[in-house]
C-alpha positions as CSV (number, residue, x, y, z in Angstrom):
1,X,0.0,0.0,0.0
2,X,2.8,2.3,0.8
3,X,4.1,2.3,-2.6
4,X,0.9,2.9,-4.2
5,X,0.0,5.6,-2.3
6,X,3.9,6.8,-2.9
7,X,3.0,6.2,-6.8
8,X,-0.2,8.5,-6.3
9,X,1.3,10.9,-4.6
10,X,3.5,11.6,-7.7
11,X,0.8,11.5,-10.1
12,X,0.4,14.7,-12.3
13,X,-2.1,12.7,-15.0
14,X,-4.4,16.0,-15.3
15,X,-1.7,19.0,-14.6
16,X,-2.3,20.4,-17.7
17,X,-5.9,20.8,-17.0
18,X,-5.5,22.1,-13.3
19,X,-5.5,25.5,-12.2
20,X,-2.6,24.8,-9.5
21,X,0.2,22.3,-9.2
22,X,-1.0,18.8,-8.6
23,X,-1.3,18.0,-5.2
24,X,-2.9,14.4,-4.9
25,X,-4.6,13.8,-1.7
26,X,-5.2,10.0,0.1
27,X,-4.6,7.9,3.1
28,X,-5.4,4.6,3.1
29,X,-4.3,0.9,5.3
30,X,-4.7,-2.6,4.2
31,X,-6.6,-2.5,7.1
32,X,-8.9,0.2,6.7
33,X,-12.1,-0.5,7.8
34,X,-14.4,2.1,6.5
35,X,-13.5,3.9,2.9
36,X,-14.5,7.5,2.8
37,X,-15.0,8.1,-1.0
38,X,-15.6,12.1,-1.3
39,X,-15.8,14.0,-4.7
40,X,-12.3,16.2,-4.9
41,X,-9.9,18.0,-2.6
42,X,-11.1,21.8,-1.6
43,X,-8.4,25.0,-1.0
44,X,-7.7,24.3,2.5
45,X,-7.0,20.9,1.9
46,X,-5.1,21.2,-1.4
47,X,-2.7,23.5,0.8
48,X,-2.9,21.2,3.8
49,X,-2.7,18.0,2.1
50,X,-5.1,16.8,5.2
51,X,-8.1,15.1,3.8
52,X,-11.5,16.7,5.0
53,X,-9.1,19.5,6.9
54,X,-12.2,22.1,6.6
55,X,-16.0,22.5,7.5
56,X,-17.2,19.5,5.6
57,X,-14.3,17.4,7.4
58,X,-15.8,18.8,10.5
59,X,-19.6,17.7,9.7
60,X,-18.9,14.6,8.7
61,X,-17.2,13.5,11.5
62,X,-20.3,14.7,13.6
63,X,-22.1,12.5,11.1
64,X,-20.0,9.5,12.1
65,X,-19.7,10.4,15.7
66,X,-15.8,10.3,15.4
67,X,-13.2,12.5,16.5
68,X,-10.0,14.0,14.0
69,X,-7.8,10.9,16.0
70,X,-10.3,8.6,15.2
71,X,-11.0,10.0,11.8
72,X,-7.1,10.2,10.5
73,X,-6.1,6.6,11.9
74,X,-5.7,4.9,8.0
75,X,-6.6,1.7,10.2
76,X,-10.5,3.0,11.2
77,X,-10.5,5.3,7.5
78,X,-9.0,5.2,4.0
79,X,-10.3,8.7,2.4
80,X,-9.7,8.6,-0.9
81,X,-11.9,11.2,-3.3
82,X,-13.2,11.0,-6.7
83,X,-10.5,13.2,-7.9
84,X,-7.2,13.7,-5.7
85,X,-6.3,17.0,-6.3
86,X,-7.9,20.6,-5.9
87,X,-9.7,21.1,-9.3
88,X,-9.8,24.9,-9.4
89,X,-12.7,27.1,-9.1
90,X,-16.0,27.3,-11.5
91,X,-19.0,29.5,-11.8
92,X,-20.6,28.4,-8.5
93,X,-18.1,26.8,-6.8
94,X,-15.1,23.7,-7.0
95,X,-15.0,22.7,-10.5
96,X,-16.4,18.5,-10.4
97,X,-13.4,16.2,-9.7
98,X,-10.7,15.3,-12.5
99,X,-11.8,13.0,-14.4
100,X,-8.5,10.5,-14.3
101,X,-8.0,9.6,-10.9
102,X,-11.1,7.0,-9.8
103,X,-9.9,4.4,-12.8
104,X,-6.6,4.9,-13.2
105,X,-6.2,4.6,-8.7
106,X,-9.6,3.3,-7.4
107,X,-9.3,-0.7,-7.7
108,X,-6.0,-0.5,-6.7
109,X,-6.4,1.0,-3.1
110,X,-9.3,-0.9,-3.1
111,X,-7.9,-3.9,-4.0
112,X,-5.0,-3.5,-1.6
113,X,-7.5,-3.5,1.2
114,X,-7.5,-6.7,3.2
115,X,-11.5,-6.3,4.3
116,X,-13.2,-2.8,4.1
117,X,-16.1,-2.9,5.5
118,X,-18.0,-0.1,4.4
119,X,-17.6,2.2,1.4
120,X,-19.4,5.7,2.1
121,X,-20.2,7.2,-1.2
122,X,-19.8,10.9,-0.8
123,X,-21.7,13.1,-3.0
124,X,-23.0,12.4,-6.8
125,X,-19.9,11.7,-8.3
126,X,-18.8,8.8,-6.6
127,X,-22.7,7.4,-5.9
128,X,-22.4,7.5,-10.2
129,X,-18.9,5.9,-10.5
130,X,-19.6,3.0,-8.0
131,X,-23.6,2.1,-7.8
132,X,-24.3,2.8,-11.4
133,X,-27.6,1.5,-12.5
134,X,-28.6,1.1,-9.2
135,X,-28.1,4.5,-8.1
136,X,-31.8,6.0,-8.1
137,X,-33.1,9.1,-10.3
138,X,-31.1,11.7,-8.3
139,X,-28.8,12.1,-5.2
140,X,-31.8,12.7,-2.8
141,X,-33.6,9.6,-3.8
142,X,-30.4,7.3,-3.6
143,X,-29.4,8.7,-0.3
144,X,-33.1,8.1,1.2
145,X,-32.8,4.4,0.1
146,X,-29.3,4.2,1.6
147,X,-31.0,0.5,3.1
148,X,-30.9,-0.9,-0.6
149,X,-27.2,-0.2,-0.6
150,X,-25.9,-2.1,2.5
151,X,-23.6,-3.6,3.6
152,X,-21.5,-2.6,1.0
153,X,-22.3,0.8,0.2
154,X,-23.8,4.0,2.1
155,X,-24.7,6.8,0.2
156,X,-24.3,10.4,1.7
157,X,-25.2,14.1,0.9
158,X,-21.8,16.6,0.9
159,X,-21.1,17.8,4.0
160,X,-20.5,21.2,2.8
161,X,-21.9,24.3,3.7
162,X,-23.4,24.4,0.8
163,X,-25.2,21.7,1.3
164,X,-27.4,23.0,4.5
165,X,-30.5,24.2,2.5
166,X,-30.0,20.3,1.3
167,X,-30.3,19.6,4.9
168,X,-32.3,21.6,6.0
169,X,-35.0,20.3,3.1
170,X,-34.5,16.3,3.9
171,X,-35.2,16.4,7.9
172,X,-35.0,12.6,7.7
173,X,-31.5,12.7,6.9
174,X,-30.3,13.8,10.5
175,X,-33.4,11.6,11.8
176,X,-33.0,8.4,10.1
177,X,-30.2,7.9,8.4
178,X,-27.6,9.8,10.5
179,X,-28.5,7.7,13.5
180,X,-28.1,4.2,11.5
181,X,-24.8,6.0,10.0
182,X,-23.5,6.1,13.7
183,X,-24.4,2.8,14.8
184,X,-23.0,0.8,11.9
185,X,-19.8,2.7,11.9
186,X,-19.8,2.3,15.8
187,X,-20.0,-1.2,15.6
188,X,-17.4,-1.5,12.9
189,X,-15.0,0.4,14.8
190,X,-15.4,-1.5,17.7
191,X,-14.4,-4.9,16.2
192,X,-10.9,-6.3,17.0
């Protein structure tokens, strides 16, 4: 694994098409339990190069009910997103994620893990890239069926701050599916 993510580190596939010097972001174990799958690196964490380092970091580890120790420990966490580095800006906010990284890097980290657990799919990118058919019409629909995906798969809204209006639309988010999200991630945590 070590050498992969060496490999990934020194990617620059897509530097002619970024806005900034390639900056590939992604921690991962072979024995990551849970794999955070996210759409693309933001400013903060392109400068960083801590994954989820800003207020969507900060949400979803409300979301799991984990703290940062918890949350950066490759062993609990692999977080590896659609895209791995910082795509610039657009009209109304991050440009989507490159469009090289999932298949040239995906199977690979995933392979390289000895027995992930669960795979939370943040966002519509990587709900498209990995449920395909079976994602449903749109991102609210496949989130609120997040039952159909299980045990594999867990869809989830961003955790941006964009997102609140999102939230604040879909009140069975926080009181369904945030609770389950807990518990599952609890229990798989917990295991020796």
């Amino acid at each position: 694994m070590q050498n992969l993510l060496r490999q990934i580190k020194r990617c620059d596939i897509c530097k002619d098409a970024l806005a900034h010097r390639p900056n590939p972001v992604v921690t991962a174990s072979e024995r990551s339990k849970v794999i955070v799958i996210g759409q693309a690196p933001g400013t903060r964490v392109h400068a960083t190069g801590v994954p989820w380092n800003d207020p969507s970091g900060d949400l979803l580890r409300v979301w799991l009910s984990v703290d940062k120790e918890t949350f950066y420990n490759a062993e609990n966490f692999a977080l590896m997103p659609m895209g791995f580095c910082y795509p610039g800006k657009g009209k109304s906010g991050d440009l989507p994620p490159r469009p090289e990284c999932a298949p040239r890097w995906h199977n690979q980290i995933v392979a390289k893990i000895k027995r992930p657990r669960l795979t939370l799919l943040i966002g519509q990118y990587s709900q498209r890239y990995y449920l395909r058919e079976a994602a449903k019409r749109n991102l609210t629909e496949t989130v609120r069926h997040f039952e159909d995906y299980l045990p594999e798969f867990m869809p989830l809204p961003h955790p941006s701050p964009r997102n609140r209006l999102w939230l604040k639309k879909n009140p069975w988010f926080d009181e369904t599916l945030v609770p389950r999200l807990k518990e599952i991630v609890g229990a798989i945590l917990s295991e020796s």
